[in-house]
DOGU-766385 format. One record per residue (C-alpha): residue number from 1; x, y, z; residue in three letters. Coordinates in Angstrom, 3 decimals. Example, Ala and Ser with C-alpha at 12.3 -4.5 7.8 and 13.67 -1.06 7.14 Angstrom:
! DOGU-766385
gupa n=1 c1=12.300 c2=-4.500 c3=7.800 res=ALA
gupa n=2 c1=13.670 c2=-1.060 c3=7.140 res=SER
//
This chain:
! DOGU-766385
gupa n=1 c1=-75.602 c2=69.007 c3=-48.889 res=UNK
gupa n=2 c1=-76.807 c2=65.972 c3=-50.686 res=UNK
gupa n=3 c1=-79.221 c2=64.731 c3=-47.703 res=UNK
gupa n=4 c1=-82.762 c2=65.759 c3=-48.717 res=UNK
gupa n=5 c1=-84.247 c2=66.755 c3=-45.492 res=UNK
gupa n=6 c1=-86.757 c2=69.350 c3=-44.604 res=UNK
gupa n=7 c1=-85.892 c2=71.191 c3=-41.046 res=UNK
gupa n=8 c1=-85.929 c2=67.228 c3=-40.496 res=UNK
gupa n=9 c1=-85.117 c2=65.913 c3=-36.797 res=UNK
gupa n=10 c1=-81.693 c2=64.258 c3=-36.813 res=UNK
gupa n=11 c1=-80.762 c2=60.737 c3=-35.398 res=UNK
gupa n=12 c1=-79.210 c2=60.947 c3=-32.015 res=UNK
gupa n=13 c1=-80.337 c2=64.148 c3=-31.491 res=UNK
gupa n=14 c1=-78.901 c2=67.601 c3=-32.824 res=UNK
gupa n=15 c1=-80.187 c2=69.368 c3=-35.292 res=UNK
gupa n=16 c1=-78.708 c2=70.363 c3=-38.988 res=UNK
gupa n=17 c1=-78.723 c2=74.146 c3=-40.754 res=UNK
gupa n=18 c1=-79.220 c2=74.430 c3=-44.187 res=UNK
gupa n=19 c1=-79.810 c2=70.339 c3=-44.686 res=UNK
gupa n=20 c1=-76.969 c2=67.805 c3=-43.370 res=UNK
gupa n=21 c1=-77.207 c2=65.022 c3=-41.032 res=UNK
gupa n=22 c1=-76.141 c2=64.309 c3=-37.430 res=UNK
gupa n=23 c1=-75.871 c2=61.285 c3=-35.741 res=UNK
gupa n=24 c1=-72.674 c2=59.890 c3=-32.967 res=UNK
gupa n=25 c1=-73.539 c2=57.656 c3=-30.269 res=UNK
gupa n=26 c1=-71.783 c2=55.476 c3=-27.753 res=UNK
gupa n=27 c1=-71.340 c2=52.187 c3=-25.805 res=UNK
gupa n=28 c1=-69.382 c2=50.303 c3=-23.858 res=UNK
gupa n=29 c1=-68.721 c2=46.435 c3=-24.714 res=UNK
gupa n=30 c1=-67.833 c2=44.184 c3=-21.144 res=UNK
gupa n=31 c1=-67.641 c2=40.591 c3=-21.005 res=UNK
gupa n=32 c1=-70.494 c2=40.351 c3=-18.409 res=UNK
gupa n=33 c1=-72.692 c2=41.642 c3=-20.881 res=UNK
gupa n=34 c1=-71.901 c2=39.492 c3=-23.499 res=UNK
gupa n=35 c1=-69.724 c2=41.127 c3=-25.557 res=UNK
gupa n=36 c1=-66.365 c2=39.941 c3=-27.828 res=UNK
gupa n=37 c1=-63.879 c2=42.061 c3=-28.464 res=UNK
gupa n=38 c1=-61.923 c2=39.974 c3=-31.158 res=UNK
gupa n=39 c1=-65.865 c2=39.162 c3=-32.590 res=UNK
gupa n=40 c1=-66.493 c2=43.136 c3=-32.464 res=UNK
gupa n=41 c1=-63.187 c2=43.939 c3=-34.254 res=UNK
gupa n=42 c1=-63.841 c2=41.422 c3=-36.938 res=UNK
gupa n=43 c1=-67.377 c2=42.603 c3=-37.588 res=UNK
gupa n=44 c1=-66.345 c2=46.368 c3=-38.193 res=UNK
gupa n=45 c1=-62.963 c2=45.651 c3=-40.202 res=UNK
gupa n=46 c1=-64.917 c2=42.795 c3=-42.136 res=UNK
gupa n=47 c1=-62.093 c2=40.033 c3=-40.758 res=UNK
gupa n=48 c1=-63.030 c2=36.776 c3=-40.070 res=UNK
gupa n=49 c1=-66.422 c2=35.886 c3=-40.297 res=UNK
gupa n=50 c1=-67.391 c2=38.724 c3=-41.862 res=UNK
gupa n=51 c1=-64.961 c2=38.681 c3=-44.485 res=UNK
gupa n=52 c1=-67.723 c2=37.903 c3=-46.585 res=UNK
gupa n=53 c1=-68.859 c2=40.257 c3=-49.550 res=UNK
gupa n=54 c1=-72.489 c2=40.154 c3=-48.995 res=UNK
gupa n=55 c1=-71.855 c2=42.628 c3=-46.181 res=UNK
gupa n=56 c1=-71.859 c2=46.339 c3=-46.921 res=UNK
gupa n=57 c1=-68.168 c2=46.678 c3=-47.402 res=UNK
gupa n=58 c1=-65.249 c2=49.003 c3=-45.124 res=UNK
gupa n=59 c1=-63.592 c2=51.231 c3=-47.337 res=UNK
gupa n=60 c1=-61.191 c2=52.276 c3=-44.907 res=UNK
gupa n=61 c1=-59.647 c2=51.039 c3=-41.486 res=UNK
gupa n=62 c1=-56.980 c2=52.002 c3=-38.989 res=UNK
gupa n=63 c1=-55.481 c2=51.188 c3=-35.965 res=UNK
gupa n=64 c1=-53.192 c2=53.451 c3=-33.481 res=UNK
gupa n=65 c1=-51.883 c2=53.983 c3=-30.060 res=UNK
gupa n=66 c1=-50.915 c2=50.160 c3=-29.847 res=UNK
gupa n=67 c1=-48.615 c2=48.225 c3=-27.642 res=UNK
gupa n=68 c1=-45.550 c2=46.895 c3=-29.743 res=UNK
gupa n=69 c1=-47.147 c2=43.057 c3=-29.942 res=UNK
gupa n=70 c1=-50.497 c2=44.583 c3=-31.594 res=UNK
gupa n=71 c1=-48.908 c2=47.211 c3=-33.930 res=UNK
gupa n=72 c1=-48.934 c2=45.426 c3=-36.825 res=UNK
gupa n=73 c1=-51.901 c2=42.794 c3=-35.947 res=UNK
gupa n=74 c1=-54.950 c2=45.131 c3=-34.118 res=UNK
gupa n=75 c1=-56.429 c2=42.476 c3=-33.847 res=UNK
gupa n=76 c1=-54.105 c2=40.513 c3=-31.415 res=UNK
gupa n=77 c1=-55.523 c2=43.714 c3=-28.703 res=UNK
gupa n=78 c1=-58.604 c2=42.910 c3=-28.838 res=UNK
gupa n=79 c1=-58.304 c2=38.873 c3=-29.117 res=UNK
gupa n=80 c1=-55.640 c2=39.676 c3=-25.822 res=UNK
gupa n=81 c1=-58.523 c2=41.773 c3=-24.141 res=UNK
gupa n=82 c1=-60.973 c2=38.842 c3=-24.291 res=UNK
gupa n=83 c1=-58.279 c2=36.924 c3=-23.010 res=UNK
gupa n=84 c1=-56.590 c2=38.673 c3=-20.021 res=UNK
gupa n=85 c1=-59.148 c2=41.631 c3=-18.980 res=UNK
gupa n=86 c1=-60.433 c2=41.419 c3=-15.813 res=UNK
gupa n=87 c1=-63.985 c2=40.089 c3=-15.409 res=UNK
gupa n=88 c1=-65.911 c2=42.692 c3=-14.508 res=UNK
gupa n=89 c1=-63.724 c2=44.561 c3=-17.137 res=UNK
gupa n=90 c1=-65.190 c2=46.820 c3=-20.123 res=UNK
gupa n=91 c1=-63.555 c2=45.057 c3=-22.694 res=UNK
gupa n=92 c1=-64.222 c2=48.314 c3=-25.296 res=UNK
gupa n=93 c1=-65.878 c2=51.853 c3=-25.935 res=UNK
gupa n=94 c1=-67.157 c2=51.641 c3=-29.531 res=UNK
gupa n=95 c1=-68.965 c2=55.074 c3=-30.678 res=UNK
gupa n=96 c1=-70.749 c2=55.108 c3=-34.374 res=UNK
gupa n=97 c1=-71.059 c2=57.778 c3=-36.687 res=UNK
gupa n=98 c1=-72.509 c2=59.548 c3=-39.311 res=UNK
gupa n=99 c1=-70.071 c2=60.424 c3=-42.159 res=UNK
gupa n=100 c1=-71.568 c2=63.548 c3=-44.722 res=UNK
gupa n=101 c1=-72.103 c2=61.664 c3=-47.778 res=UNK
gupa n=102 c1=-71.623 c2=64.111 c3=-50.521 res=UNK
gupa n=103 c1=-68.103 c2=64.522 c3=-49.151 res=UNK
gupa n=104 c1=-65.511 c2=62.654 c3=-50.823 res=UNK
gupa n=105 c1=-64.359 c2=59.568 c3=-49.505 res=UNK
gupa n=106 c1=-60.434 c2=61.358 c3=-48.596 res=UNK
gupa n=107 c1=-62.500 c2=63.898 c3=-47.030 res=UNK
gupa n=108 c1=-64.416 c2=61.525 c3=-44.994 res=UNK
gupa n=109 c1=-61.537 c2=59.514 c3=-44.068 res=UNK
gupa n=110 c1=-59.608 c2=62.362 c3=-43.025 res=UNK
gupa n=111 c1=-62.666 c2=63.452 c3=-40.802 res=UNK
gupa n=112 c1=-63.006 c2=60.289 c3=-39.108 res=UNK
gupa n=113 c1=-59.339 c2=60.019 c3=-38.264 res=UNK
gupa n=114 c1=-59.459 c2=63.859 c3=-36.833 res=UNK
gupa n=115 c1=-62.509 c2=62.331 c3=-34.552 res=UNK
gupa n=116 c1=-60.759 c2=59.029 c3=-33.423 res=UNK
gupa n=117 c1=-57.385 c2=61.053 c3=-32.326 res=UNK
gupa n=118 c1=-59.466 c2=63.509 c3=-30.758 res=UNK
gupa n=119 c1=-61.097 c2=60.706 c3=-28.650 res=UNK
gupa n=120 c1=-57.842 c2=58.788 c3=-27.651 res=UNK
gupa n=121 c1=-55.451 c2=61.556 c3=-27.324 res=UNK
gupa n=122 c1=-55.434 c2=61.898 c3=-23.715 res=UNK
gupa n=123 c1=-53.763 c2=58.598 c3=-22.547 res=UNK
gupa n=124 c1=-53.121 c2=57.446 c3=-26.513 res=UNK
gupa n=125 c1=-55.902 c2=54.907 c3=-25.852 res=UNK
gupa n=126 c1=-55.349 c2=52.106 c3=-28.562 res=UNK
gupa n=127 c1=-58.138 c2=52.260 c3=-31.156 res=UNK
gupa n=128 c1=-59.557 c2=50.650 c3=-34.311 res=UNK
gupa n=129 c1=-61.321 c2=52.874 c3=-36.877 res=UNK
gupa n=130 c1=-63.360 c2=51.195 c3=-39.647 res=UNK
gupa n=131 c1=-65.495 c2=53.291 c3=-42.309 res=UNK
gupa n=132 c1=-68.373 c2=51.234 c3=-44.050 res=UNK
gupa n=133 c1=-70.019 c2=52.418 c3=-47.422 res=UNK
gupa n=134 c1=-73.205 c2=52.349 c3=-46.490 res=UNK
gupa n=135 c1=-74.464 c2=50.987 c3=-49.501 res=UNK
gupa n=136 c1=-78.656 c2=50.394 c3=-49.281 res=UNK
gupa n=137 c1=-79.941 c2=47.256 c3=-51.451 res=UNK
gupa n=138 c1=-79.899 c2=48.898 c3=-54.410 res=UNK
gupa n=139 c1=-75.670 c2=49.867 c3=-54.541 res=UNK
gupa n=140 c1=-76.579 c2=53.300 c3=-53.756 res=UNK
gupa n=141 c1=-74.269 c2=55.177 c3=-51.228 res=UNK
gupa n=142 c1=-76.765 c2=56.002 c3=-48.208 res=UNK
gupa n=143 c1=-75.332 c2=56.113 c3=-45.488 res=UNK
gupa n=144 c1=-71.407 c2=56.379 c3=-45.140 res=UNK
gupa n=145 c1=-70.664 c2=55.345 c3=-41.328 res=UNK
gupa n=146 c1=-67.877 c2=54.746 c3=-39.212 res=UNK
gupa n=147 c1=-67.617 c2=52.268 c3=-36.183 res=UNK
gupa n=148 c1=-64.686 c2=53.057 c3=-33.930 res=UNK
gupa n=149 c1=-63.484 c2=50.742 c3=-30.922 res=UNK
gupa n=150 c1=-61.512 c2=52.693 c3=-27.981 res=UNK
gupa n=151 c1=-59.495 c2=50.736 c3=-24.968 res=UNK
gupa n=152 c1=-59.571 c2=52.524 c3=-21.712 res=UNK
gupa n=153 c1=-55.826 c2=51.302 c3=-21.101 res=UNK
gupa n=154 c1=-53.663 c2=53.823 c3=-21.912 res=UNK
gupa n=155 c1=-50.486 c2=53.326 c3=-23.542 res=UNK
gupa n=156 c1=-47.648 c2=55.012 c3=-21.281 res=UNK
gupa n=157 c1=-44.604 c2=53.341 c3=-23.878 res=UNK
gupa n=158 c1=-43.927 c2=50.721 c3=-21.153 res=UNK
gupa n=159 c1=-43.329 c2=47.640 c3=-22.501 res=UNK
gupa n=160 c1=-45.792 c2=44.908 c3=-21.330 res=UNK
gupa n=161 c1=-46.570 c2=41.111 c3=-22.717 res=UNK
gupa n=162 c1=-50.226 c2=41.075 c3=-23.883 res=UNK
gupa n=163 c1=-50.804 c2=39.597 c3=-20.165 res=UNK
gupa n=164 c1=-49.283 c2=41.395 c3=-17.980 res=UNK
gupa n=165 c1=-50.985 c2=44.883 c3=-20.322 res=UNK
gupa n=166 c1=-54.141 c2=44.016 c3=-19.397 res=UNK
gupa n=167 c1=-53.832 c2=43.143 c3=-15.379 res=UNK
gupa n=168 c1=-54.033 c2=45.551 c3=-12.524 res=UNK
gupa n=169 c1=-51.908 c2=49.361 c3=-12.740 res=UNK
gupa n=170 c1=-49.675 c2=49.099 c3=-10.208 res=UNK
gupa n=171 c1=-48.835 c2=53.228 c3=-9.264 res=UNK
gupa n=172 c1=-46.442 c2=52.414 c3=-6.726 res=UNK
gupa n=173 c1=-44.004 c2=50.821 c3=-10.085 res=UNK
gupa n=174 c1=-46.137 c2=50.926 c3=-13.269 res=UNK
gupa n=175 c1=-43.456 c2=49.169 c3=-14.827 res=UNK
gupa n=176 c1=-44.559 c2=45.754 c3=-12.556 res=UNK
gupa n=177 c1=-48.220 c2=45.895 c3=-13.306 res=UNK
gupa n=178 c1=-50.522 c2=46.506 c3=-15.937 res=UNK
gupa n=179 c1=-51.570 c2=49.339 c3=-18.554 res=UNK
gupa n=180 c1=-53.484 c2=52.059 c3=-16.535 res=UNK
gupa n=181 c1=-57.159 c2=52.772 c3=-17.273 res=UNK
gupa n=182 c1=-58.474 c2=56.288 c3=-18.081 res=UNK
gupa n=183 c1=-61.436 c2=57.116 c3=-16.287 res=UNK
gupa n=184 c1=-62.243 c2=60.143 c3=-18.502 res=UNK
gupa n=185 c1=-64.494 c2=57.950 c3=-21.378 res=UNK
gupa n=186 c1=-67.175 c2=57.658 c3=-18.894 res=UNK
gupa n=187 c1=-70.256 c2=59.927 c3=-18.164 res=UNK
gupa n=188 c1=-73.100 c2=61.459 c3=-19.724 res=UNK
gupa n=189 c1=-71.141 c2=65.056 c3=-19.187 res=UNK
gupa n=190 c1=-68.015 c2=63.128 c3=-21.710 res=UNK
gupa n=191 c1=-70.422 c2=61.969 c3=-23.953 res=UNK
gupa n=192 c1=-71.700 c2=65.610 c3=-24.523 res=UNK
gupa n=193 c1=-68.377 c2=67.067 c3=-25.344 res=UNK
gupa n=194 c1=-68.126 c2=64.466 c3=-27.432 res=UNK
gupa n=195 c1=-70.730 c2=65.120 c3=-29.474 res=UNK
gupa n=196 c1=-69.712 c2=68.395 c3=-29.435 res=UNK
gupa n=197 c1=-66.122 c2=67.829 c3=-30.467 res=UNK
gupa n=198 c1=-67.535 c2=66.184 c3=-33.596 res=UNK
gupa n=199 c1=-69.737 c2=68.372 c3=-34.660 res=UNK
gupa n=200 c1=-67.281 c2=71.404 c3=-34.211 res=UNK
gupa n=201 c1=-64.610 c2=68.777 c3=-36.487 res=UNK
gupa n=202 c1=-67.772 c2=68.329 c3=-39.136 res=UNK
gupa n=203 c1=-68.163 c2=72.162 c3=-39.344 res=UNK
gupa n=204 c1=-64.499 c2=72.750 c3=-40.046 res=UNK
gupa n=205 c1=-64.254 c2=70.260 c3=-42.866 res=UNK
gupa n=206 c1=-67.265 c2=71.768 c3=-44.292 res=UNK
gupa n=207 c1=-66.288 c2=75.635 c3=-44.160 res=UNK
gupa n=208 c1=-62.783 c2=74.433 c3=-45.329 res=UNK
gupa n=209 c1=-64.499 c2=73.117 c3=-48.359 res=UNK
gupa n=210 c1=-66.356 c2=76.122 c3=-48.998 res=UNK
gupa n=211 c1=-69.427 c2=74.594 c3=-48.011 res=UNK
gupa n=212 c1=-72.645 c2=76.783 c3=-46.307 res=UNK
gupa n=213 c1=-74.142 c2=74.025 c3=-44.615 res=UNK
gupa n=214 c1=-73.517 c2=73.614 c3=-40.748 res=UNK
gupa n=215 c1=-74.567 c2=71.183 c3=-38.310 res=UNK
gupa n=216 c1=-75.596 c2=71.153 c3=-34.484 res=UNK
gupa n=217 c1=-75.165 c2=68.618 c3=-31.581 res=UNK
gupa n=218 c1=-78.080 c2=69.903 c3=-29.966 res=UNK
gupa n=219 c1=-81.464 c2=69.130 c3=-30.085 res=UNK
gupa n=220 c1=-84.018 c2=71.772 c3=-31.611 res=UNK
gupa n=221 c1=-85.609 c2=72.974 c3=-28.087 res=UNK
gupa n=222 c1=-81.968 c2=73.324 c3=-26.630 res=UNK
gupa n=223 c1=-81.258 c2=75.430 c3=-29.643 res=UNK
gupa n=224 c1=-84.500 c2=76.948 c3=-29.351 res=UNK
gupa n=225 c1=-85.611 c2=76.358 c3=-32.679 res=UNK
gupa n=226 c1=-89.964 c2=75.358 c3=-32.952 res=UNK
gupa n=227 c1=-89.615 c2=73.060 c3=-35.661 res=UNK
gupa n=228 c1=-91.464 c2=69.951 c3=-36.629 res=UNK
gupa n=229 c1=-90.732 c2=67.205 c3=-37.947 res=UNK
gupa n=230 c1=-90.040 c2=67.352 c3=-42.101 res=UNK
gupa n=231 c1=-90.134 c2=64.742 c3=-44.402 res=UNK
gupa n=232 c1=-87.810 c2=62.488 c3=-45.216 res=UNK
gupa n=233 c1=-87.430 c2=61.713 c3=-49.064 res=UNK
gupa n=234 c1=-84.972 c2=58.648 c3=-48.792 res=UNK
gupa n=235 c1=-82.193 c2=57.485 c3=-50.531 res=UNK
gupa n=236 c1=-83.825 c2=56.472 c3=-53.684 res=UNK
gupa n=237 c1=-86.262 c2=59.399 c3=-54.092 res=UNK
gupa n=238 c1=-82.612 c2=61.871 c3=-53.684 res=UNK
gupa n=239 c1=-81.300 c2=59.212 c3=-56.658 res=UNK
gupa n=240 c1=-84.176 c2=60.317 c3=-59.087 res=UNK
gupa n=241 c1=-83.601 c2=63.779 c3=-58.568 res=UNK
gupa n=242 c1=-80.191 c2=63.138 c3=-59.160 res=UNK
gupa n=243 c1=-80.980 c2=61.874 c3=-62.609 res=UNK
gupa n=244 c1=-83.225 c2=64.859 c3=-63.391 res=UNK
gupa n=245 c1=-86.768 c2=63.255 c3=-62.986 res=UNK
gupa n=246 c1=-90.007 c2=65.623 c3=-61.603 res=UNK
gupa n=247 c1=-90.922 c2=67.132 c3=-57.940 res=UNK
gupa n=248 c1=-94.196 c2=65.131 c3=-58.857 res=UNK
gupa n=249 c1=-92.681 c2=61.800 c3=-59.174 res=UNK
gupa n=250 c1=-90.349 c2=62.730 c3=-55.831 res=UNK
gupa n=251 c1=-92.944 c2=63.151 c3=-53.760 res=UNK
gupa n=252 c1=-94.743 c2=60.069 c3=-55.292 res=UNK
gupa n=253 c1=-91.520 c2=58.699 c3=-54.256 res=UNK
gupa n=254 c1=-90.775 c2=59.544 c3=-51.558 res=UNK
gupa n=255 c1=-94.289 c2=58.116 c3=-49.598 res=UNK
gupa n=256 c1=-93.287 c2=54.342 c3=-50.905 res=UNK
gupa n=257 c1=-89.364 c2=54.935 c3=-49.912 res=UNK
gupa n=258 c1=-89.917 c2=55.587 c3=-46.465 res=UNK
gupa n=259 c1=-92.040 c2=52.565 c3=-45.676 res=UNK
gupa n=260 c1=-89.482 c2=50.773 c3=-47.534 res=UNK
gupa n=261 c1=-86.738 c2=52.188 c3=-45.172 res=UNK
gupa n=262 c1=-88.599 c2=51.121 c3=-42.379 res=UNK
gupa n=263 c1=-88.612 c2=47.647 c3=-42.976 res=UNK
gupa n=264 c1=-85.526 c2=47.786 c3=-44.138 res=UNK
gupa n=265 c1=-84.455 c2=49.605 c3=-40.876 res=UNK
gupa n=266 c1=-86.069 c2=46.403 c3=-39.048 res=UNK
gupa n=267 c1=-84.320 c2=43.588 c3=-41.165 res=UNK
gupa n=268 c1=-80.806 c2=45.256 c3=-39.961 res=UNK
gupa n=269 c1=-82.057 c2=44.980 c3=-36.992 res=UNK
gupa n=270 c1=-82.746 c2=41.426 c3=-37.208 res=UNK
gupa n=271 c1=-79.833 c2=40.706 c3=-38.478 res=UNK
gupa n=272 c1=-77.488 c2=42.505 c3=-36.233 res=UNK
gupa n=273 c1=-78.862 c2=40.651 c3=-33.369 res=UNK
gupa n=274 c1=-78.336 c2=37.392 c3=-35.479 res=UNK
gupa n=275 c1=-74.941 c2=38.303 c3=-35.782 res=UNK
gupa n=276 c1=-74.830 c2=39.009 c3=-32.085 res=UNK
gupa n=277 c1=-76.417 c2=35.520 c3=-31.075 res=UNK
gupa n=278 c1=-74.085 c2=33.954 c3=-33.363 res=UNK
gupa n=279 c1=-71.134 c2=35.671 c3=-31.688 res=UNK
gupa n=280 c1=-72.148 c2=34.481 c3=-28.237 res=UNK
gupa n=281 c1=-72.609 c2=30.962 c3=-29.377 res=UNK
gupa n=282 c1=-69.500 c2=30.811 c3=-31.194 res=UNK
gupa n=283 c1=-67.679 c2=31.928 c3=-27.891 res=UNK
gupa n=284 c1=-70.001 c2=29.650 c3=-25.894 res=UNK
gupa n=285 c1=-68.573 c2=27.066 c3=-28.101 res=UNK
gupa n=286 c1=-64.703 c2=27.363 c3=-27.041 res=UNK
gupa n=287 c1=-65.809 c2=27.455 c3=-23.240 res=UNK
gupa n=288 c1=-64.554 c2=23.825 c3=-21.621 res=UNK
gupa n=289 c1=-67.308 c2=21.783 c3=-20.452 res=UNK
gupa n=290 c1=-70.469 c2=23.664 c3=-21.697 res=UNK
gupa n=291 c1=-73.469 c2=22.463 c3=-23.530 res=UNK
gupa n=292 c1=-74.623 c2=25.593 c3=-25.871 res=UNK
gupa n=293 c1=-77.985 c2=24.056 c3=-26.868 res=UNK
gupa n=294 c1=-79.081 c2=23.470 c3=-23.103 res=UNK
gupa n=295 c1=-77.318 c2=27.310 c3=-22.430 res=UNK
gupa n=296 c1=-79.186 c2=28.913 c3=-24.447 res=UNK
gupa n=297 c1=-82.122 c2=27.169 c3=-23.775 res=UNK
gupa n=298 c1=-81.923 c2=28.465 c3=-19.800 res=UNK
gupa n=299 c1=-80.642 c2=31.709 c3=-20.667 res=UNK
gupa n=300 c1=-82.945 c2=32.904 c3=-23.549 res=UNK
gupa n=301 c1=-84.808 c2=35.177 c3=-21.287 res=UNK
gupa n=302 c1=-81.967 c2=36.597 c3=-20.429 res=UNK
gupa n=303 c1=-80.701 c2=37.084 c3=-23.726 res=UNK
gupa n=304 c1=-83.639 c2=38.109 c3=-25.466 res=UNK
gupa n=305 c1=-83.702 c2=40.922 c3=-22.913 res=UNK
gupa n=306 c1=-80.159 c2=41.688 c3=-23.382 res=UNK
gupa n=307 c1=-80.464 c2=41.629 c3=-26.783 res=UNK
gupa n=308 c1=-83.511 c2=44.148 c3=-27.014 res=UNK
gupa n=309 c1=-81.421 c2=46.329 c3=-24.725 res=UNK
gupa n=310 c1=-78.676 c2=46.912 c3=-26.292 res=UNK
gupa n=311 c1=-80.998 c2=47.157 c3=-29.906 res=UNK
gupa n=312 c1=-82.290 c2=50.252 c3=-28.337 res=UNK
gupa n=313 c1=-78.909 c2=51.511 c3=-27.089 res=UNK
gupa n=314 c1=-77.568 c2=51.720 c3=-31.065 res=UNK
//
């Protein structure tokens, strides 16, 4: 595959066979934690806010599994689940992932669909799936992603207002209460099969495509591989191979890339949890009767904590 790795260690976890790249992970989005759902959807669709075009652009979204009132506006869900879920509701499940990147971008689409109706089939969970370029500073495609948001109310083909969807299941008459909530997207032992799922779903596209390469949800001592850690030659080391230039100059390149990629790795940081703050104050905003400078001023402990949290979560 086009990732220049040497029996490197892969994000997340798992390992890869003959090159590739794995990487899926998961977390939950609740309103005590901070989170918007409507804010959330916007970011990984580019709506909104982030309509912008100094963002790394989506190339693709999609939305299924939705109550009548959201199927042709997703984002009237998630705007309703900020509105009407309960309090100490999750609002969302988002999971991110890795997309190959010498695949083309039908192929990658196609995979990323397979993955989100894999994850909401039981229950048809509504979903939005958004695939970003992953274009670095330079243009160049490095890392093709996918963000994915998953509601644990399931959608039985009841027909509910956008209130009454998100209040309490009522089993006795479901048709009197709310949308029921799956309790199978919870768990470390979900999250495993999961990973699993997607890595058996990567494997397929690639030996449909004729392609060797293969790649593994586990790490190296579960698969009981002794391998260190290889070197990483970067995006823009891989782009002067491309173009024909020396294993000299690659290597060259490669040392100055990956400090390069490590700032870079800590101004998206930054700026995700600039987003984030921005987010919260913009919803801190359309709360009756509260002053957001004097807020945030109380509660920055709190947030820089919360903040650094879930930085170390993604």
């Amino acid at each position: 595959m086009e990732w220049l790795y040497e029996k490197s260690p892969v994000p997340g976890g798992g390992g890869a066979r003959t090159g590739g790249h794995f990487h899926v992970s998961f977390r939950s989005g609740s309103r005590g934690a901070g989170s918007c759902a409507r804010s959330s959807h916007d970011y990984v669709t580019r709506e909104g806010q982030y309509g912008r075009g100094d963002l790394d652009p989506v190339v693709h979204t999609e939305s299924d599994h939705m109550p009548s009132w959201a199927v042709e506006q997703p984002r009237e869900y998630w705007d309703a689940a900020d509105l009407y879920e309960r309090a100490n509701g999750r609002l969302y499940v988002s999971a991110d992932f890795a997309l190959p990147r010498d695949l083309s971008r039908e192929d990658q689409i196609v995979l990323a669909h397979e993955f989100a109706r894999e994850l909401t089939k039981d229950g048809s969970l509504p979903y939005t799936l958004a695939i970003h370029a992953g274009h670095d500073s330079t243009g160049f495609e490095h890392n093709p992603h996918a963000h994915m948001m998953m509601s644990e109310r399931k959608n039985d083909g009841i027909d509910r207002n956008p209130e009454q969807w998100f209040s309490r299941f009522n089993r006795a008459d479901p048709s009197k209460g709310g949308a029921e909530k799956t309790r199978a997207i919870h768990g470390r032992a979900w999250m495993e099969h999961a990973r699993e799922r997607w890595a058996d779903l990567t494997n397929k596209t690639l030996e449909r495509l004729g392609r060797e390469e293969r790649v593994d949800h586990r790490s190296y001592a579960r698969q009981g591989v002794e391998a260190s850690p290889g070197r990483h030659f970067g995006p823009a080391a891989a782009h002067m191979l491309s173009r024909g230039q020396s294993h000299d100059r690659l290597e060259l390149a490669a040392t100055a890339v990956t400090s390069f990629e490590q700032l870079q790795s800590v101004d998206q940081a930054i700026a995700a949890l600039e987003s984030e703050r921005q987010m919260l104050a913009a919803e801190d905003q359309k709360r009756p009767g509260l002053d957001v400078g004097s807020q945030h001023g109380a509660a920055s402990t709190g947030d820089t904590t919360r903040d650094q949290d879930e930085s170390r979560s993604r």
